[in-house]
N, C-alpha and C positions, 0 to 999 in steps of 0.2 A: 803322338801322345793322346790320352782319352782322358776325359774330366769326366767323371759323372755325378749328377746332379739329384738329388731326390728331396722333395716334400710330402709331407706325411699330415694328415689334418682330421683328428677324429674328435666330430663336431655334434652338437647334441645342440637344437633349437627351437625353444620352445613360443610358439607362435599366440600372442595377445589378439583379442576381437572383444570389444566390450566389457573388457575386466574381465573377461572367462579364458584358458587354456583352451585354447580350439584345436589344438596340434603339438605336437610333439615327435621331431621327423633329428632320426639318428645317423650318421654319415661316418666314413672314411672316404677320403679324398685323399690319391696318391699319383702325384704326378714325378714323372722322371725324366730328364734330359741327360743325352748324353752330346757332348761335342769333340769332335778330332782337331786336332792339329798336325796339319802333315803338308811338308815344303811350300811352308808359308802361306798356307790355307788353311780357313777354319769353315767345317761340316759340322751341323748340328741337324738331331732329329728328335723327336720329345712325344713322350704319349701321356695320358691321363686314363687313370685306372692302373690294375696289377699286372703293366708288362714288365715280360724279363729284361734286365741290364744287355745280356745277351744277344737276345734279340733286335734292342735296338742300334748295338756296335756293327752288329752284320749291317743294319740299314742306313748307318751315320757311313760305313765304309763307302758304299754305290754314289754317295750324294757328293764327296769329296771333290770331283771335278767341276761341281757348279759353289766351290766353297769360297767365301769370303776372305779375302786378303787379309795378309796382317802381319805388322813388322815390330809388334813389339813383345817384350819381352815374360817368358812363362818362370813362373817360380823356381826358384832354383832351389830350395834350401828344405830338406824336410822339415814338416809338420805334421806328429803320428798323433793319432790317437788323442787330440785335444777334446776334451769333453766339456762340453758349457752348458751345466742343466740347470734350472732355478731349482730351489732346494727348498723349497715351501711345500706346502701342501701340494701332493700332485690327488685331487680329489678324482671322485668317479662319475659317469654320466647320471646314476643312480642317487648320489648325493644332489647331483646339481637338480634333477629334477626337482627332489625335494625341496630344495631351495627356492625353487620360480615359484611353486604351490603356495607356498608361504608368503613370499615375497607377494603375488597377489590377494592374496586372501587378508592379508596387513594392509593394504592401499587402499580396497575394499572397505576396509571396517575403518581408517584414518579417511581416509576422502570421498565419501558418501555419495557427493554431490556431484565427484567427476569420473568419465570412463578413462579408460587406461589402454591403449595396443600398441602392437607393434613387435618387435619379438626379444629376446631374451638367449644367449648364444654361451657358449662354453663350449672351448678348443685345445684341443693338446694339441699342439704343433710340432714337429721334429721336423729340420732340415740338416742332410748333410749333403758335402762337398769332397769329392773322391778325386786327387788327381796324381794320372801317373803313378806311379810309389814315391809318390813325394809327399803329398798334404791327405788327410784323412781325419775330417773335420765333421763334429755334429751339433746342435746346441737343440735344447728343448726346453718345453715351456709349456704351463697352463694359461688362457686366459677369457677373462668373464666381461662380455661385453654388454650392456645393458642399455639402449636406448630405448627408453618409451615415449611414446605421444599422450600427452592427454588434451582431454576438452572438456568445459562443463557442460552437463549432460542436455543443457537446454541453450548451448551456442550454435549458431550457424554455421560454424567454421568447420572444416575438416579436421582440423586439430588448433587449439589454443599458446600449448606450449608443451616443451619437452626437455628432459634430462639426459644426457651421455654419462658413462660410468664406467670406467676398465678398470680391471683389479687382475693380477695376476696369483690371486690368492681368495678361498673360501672368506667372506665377511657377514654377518648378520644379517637379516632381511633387513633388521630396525637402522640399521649403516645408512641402507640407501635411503629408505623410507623418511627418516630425520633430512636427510639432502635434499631431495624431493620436494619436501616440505617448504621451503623459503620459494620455492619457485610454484607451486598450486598458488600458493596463498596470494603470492604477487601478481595471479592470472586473475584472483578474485579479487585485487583492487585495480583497476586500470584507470592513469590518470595521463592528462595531458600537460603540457609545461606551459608554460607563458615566453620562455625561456631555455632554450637548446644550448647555448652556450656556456655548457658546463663541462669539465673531462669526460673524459669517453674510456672507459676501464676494460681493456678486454680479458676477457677469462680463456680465453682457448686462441690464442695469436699465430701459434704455429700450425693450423689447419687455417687460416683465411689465404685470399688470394693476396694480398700483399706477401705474406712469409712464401707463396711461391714464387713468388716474382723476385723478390730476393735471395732464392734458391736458389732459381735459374739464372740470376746474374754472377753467382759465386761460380759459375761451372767453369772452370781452366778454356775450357775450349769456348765457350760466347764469348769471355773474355778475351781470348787471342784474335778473336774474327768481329771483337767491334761491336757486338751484340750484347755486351752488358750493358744494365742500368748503371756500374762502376766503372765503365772504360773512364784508361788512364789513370785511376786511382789508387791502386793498390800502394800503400803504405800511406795512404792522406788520410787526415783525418774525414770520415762522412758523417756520425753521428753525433750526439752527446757524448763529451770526454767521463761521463761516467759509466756510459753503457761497454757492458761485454757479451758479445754471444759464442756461444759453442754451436759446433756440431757434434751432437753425441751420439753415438753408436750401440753402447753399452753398456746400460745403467736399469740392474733391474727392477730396483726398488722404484721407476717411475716408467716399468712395463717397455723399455726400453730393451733388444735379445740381437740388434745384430752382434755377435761377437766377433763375427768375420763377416767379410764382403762376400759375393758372389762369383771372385775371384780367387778365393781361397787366400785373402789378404788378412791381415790381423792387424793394427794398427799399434803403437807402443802403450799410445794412451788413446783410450777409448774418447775424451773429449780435444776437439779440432778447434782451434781459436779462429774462429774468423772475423769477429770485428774483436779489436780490444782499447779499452780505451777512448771509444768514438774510432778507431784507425784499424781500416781495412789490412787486416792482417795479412788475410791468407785464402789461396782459392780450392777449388777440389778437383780431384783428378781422378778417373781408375785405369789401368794398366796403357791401355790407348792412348788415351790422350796425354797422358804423362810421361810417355816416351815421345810424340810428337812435340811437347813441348819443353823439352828436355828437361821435365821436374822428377821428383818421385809419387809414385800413387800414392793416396792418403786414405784407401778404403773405400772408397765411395762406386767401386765397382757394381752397381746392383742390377738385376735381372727385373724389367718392367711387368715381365711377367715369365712363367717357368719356361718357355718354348722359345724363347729369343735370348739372345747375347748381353752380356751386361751394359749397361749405359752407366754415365756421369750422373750420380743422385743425391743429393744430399738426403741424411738422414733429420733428427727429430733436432729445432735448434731449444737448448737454454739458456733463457737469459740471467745476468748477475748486475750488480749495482754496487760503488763504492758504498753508495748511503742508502737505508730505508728510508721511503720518507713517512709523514704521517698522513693516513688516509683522510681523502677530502671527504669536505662533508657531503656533498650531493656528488654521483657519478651515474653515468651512464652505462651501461652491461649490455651489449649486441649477442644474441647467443646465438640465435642463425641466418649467415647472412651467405644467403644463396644469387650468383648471378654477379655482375659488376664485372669492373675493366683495369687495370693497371697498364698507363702507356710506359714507354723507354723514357720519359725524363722524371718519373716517378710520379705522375699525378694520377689518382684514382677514386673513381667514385664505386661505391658498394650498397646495394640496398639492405637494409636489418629487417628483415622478416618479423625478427622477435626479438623484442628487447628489454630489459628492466631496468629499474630505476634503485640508485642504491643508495642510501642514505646513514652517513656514519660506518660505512661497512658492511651494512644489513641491507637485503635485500628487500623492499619494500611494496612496489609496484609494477606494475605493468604498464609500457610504453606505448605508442601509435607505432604502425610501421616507418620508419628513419632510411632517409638517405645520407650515407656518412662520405663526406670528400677532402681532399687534401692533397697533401705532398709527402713521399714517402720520408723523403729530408728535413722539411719541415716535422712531419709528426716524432724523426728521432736526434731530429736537433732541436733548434731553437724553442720546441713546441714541447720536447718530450719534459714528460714531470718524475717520473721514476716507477718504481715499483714498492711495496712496501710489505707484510707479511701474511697477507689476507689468502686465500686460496678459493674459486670457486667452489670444488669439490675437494676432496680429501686423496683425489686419485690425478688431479691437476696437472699438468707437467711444470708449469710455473706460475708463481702470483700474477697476480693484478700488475698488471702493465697500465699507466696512467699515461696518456699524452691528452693535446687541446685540437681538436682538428672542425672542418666544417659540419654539422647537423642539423637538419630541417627535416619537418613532418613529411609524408608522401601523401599523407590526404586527412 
């Protein structure tokens, strides 16, 4: 039987240098894999750029005798013709430029005093998933990725600080511009504390190395071989009895498009309970490993990259809380914390590159660069404080996560 695999990516990126458009470089990216399965061996061959499907079945056929084993089970149940497109604005590269022009020329005339780079991106994405005459699957999508650096114009530094911003829909120059804004300003007050031992607020939890390390301990298969940071746990309580997190696959309004795996799997409900309650629910599987360990796949079959076979991944997690709580007065906000280690009994130190100081909910200042350390257990038991309804951006995946962990200057 043949799967075939295609992503599509026509990308429009418009390149920042000194608050001026320096570039403007337009792309299609089309890469295709096709994989065989034949007496229980899996052949894959994959190209990048416009080859034909055709052409690479002749080539996945020759490669079948050096094919990868494999005893578990292929879809059995058609799936025609599902379409999963976002229904929003599907703009054009010619909008979008407009837009970056703007959007700089606004930053420009609001922030005088600092330079702006780095680039500015807008992607249609289509992926489908062909297999057999069985599943025939495609989902598509726009999205607006916007990470700028800045610095003021008479700092040393290669860059001061910076904003992330996805949107899967046209917004205002003035959107971002206003967002932006609490963070310039906060680069233009920089203070130092007397005093670190105050919550520490992350605004982007599921992109740090802790939420990977937590990822990789949910995977069915670390868990079966002893390699979790949860062996032995499943169904114990690990965290705060108020905390719940999902894995979510599905959810557009927060730029969220797997709708299916890279398996040609679709889950019932797009959200996977994996902790509920403080209590280790549930782990993740895709086709593999879920027939080795005699469960069912939960989706999480995904492709690390086009040319290779799916692996165990968790998708994007969110979190939930019985209670808000009310926002402290003074917090802490790490917004790039590049580099750090999480061991197997949960202890991990992380350097904050860049951090602010938040005061009442408002963004206030700018921090030193901060070593932050702790205990993965500690930060979401005894130590966690909750979440409450604040959002860094407006494009967020989740609020402000509060917990109390260790903090100290690095210089």
């Amino acid at each position: 039987m043949i799967e075939q695999y295609q992503k599509t990516v026509q990308e429009t990126v418009i390149e920042i240098k000194n608050s001026e458009v320096y570039s403007i470089k337009r792309n299609e990216i089309i890469r295709r894999a096709v994989r065989l399965f034949h007496k229980y061996k899996i052949a894959i061959v994959a190209s990048k750029g416009n080859v034909g499907f055709s052409l690479l079945i002749k080539e996945v056929d020759k490669n079948i005798q050096y094919g990868q084993s494999y005893n578990y089970s292929l879809p059995t149940s058609a799936i025609r013709h599902e379409l999963f497109i976002k229904q929003n604005q599907i703009f054009t590269g010619k909008e979008f430029i407009r837009f970056g022009e703007k959007l700089i020329d606004g930053l420009k005339k609001k922030f005088p005093d600092f330079i702006f780079m780095n680039n500015i991106r807008f992607a249609l994405v289509e992926k489908k998933i062909a297999f057999a005459d069985m599943t025939d699957l495609s989902v598509k999508y726009p999205l607006i990725d916007i990470t700028l650096l800045f610095k003021h114009k008479y700092s040393k530094n290669i860059f001061d600080g910076m904003f992330p911003y996805s949107s899967s829909k046209m917004f205002p120059p003035e959107e971002y511009i206003e967002e932006i804004g609490k963070i310039v300003e906060a680069v233009g007050n920089p203070v130092k504390l007397r005093n670190y031992s105050i919550p520490v607020a992350f605004p982007l939890f599921d992109q740090t190395i802790i939420a990977k390390k937590i990822k990789e301990s949910i995977i069915g298969e670390n868990y079966g071989k002893g390699t979790s940071l949860f062996n032995k746990l499943l169904g114990e309580k690990i965290f705060n009895e108020r905390l719940t997190i999902h894995d979510i696959s599905y959810l557009p309004e927060k730029n969220l498009f797997y709708a299916f795996d890279d398996e040609s799997f679709i889950r019932k409900e797009p959200a996977l309970k994996i902790i509920g309650n403080g209590i280790l629910k549930n782990l993740i599987y895709d086709r593999r490993t879920a027939t080795m360990y005699e469960k069912e796949p939960t989706g999480n079959g995904i492709k690390p990259d086009y040319n290779k076979s799916p692996q165990t991944i968790a998708n994007s997690f969110i979190f939930s809380d019985d209670e808000v709580i009310n926002t402290p007065d003074k917090a802490i906000v790490p917004i790039i914390m590049g580099g750090g280690s999480v061991d197997d009994r949960g202890n991990f130190a992380i350097p904050a590159q860049f951090s602010v100081l938040m005061r009442n909910g408002e963004i206030k200042a700018m921090l030193p660069q901060l070593l932050l350390s702790g205990n993965v257990f500690e930060m979401f038991g005894a130590n966690y404080m909750g979440t409450d309804k604040r959002y860094f951006s407006k494009t967020s995946l989740n609020p402000y996560m509060y917990t109390r962990i260790n903090v100290r200057r690095i210089y």
